[in-house]
C-alpha positions in Angstrom: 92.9 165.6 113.2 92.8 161.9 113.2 91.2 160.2 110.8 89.7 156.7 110.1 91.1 154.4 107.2 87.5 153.2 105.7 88.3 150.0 103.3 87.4 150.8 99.8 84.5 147.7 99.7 83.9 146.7 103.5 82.1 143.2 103.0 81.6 143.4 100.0 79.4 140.5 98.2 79.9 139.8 94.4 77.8 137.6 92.4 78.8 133.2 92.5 78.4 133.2 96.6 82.2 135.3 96.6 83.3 137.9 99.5 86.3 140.5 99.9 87.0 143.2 102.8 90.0 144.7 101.9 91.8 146.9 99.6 91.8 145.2 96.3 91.2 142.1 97.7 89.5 140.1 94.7 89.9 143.2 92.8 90.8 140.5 89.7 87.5 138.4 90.0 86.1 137.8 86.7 83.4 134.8 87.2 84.7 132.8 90.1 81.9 130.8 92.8 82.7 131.1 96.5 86.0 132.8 97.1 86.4 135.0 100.2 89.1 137.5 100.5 90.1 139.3 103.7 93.0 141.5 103.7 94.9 143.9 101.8 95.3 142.8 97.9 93.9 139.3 99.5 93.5 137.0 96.6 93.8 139.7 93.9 94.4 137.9 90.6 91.5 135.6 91.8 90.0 135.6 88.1 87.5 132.8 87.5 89.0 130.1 90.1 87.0 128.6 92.8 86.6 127.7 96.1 89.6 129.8 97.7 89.6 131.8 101.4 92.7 134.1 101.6 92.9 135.9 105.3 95.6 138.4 105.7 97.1 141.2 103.9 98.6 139.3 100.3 97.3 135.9 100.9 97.0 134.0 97.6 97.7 137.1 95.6 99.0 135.5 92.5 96.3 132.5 92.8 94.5 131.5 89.6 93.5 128.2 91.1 91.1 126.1 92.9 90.5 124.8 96.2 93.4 126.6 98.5 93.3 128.0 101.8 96.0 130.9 102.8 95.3 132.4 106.7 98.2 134.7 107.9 100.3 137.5 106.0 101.9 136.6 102.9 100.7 132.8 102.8 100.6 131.5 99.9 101.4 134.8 98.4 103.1 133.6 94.9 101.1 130.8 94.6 99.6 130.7 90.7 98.0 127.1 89.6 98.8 125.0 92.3 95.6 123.4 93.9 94.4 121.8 97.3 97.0 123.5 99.1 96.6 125.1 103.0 98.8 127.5 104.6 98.0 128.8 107.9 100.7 131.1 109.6 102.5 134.3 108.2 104.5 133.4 105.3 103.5 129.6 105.2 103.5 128.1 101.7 105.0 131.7 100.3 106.7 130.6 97.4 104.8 127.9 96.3 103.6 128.0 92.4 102.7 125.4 91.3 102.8 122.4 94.2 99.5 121.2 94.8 98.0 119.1 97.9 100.7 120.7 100.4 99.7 121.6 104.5 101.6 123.8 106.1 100.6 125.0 109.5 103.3 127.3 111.5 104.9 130.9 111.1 107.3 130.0 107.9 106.4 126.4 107.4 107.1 125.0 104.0 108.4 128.5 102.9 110.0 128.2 100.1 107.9 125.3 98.5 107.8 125.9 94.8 106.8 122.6 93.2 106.9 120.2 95.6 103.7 117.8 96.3 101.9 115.7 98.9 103.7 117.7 101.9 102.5 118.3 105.3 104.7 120.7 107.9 103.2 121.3 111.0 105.3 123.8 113.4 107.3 127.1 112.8 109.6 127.0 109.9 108.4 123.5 109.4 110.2 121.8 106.0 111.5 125.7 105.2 113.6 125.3 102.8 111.8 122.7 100.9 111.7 123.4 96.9 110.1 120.2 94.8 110.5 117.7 97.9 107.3 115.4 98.1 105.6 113.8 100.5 107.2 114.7 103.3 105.7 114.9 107.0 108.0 117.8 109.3 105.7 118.0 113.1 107.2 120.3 115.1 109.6 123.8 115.1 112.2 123.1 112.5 111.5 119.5 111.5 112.8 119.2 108.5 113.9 122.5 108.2 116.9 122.3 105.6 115.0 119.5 103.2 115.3 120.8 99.6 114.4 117.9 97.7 114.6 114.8 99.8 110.9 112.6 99.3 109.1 110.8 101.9 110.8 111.8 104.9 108.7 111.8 107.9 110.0 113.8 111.3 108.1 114.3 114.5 109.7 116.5 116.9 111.4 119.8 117.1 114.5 120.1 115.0 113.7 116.3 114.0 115.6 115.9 110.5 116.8 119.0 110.6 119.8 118.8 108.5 118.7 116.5 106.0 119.1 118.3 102.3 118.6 115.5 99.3 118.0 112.3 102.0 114.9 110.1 101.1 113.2 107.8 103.2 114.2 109.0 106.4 112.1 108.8 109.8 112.7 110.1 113.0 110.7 110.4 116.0 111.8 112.6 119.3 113.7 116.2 119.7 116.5 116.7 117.5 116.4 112.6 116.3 118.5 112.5 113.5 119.3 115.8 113.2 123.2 115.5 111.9 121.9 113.2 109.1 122.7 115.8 105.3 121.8 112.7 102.5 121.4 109.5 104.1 118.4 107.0 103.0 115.8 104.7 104.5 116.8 105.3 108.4 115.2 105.3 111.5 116.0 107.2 114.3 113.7 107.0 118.0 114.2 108.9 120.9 115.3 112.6 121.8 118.5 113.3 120.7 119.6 110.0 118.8 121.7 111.0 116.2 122.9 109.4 112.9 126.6 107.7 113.3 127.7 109.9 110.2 125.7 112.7 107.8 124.9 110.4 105.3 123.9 106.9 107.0 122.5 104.5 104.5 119.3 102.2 106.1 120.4 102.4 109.6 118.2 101.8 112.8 118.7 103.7 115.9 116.8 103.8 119.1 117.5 105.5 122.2 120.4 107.4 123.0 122.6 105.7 125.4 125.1 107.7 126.3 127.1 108.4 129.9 125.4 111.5 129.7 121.8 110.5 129.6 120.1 107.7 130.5 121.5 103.8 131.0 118.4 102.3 129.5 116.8 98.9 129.7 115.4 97.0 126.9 112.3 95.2 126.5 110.5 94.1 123.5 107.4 91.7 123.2 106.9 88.9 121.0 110.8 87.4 121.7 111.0 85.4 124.8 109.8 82.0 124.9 108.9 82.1 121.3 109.9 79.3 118.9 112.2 80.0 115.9 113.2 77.5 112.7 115.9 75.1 114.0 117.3 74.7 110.3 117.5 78.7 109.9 117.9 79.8 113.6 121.3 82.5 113.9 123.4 83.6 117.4 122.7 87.2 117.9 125.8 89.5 119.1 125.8 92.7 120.8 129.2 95.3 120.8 129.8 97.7 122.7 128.0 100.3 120.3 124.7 98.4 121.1 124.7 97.2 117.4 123.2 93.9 116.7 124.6 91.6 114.1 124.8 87.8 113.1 128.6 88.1 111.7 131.3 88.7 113.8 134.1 90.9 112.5 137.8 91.9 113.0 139.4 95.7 113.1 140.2 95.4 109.6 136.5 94.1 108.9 136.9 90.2 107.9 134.6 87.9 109.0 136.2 85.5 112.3 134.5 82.4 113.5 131.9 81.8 115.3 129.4 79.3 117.3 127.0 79.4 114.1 129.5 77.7 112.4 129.6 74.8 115.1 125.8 75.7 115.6 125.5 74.2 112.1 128.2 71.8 112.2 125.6 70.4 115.1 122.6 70.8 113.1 124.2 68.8 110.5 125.5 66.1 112.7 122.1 65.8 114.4 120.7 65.6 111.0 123.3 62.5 110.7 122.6 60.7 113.9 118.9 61.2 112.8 119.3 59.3 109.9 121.6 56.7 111.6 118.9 56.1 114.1 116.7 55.2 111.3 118.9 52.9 109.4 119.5 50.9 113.1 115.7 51.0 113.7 115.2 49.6 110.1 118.3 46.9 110.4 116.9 46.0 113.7 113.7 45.1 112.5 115.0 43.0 110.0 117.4 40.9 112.3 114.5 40.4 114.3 112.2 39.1 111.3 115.4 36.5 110.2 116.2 35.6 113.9 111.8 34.7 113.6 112.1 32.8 110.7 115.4 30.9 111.7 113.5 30.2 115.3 110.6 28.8 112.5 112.7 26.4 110.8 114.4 25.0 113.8 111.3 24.2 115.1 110.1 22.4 111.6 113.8 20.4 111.7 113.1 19.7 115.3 109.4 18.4 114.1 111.1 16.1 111.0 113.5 14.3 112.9 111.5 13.0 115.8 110.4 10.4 114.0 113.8 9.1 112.2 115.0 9.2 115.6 111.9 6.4 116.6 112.9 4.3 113.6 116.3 3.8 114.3 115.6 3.0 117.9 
């Protein structure tokens, strides 16, 4: 004979506005207000905390906080006073303890968050090996799936980030940006596939992935054509055959060669000099022109006194 498996409290109610279906599931409620528990040994060492939803068989299990969300089996399972936090997925958030404010969304996402604060993983396995990293952003399967305790990373896009271990700072958007990159700090990386020149890049900026063996892009950017720059501070930009863009021109071995800033200045100082040249004729001029005046003035008074000595004599 078959038989039916009837919970041991189907929906039950308890006094403070609280709610369990499940076998033990808030079996340890002592005085908490509005917890619901659904599941097997859902939110079981509840106690007097508050505000707390646990759906699926050992969601919040260990929980003796406030204010945290678990939906899926095993979320949030070893969580004990951390608070705010949100796990939806199986296993999401399952070794958390005591990080607070964390969001993780995905089968696996932010997995093996213990301490860690202020992070959000959105896709499966999202930020998974994360331990006391915080505030970190992973969007999408793997983002930021190797990040132990790198802060304020931010990755959009599958495997975005993915190796990055201790890195801070880091920011990549598109599938698998900056994926190679283990501790680098403060780059960017934009567009699918555009990966770090080395594993630990320091304050780098990469965008697009022009390779032979994807696209030969074009560049456009607003807001630097016919737009006017400082004359006394203005620099030659240079391009190489990376696509890196520079001010300094460099050898093989790294030392700094000439180039047309140097006579760029040079100019700038010479016009500088003609400037002030111009000034000192203009100024000279004027006062040649004043004595030639006055000279043409006392002529004309000599030419006015001897008229009449020239009568006299006659």
């Amino acid at each position: 004979m078959v038989q039916a498996v009837e919970p041991a409290a189907p929906d039950a109610a308890f006094p403070g506005g609280n709610t369990a279906d499940g076998d033990g599931a808030l079996a340890g409620l002592t005085g908490g207000f509005y917890n619901s528990a659904f599941g097997f040994l859902s939110l079981l060492s509840n106690a007097d905390a508050n505000f707390n939803t646990g759906v699926g068989a050992g969601a919040l299990l260990s929980n003796t906080a406030t204010s945290n969300t678990a939906v899926g089996a095993g979320a949030l399972i070893s969580n004990t006073t951390g608070v705010s936090n949100t796990g939806l997925g199986t296993f999401a958030l399952w070794a958390n303890t005591e990080g607070s404010d964390n969001n993780a969304v995905g089968d696996s996402a932010l997995f093996n968050n213990a301490t860690g604060i202020f992070n959000n993983a959105h896709g499966r396995s999202a930020l998974n090996a994360n331990v006391d990293g915080f505030e970190n952003n992973a969007m999408g399967d793997l983002a930021l799936f190797n990040n132990t305790s790198g802060d304020t990373n931010t990755a959009v896009g599958d495997d975005a980030l993915f190796s990055v271990t201790t890195g801070n700072s880091n920011t990549a958007l598109g599938d698998e940006a900056g994926s190679n990159l283990i501790d680098g700090e403060g780059n960017i990386y934009i567009g699918a596939g555009v990966s770090a020149g080395g594993t630990g890049e320091f304050e780098f900026i990469r965008i697009g992935n022009d390779t032979a063996f994807t696209f030969p892009y074009d560049t456009f950017i607003a807001g630097i054509f016919n737009r006017a720059v400082a004359a006394g501070t203005a620099q030659f930009v240079f391009v190489d055959d990376t696509g890196k863009l520079g001010t300094v021109t460099v050898d093989a071995n790294g030392n700094k060669m000439a180039t047309p800033q140097a006579m760029l200045n040079e100019s700038l100082k010479q016009q500088k000099r003609i400037a002030e040249l111009e000034g000192t004729v203009e100024r000279l001029t004027a006062m040649v022109k004043e004595q030639a005046a006055q000279i043409q003035k006392v002529s004309a008074q000599l030419e006015v006194n001897k008229a009449p000595q020239t009568v006299a004599n006659k």
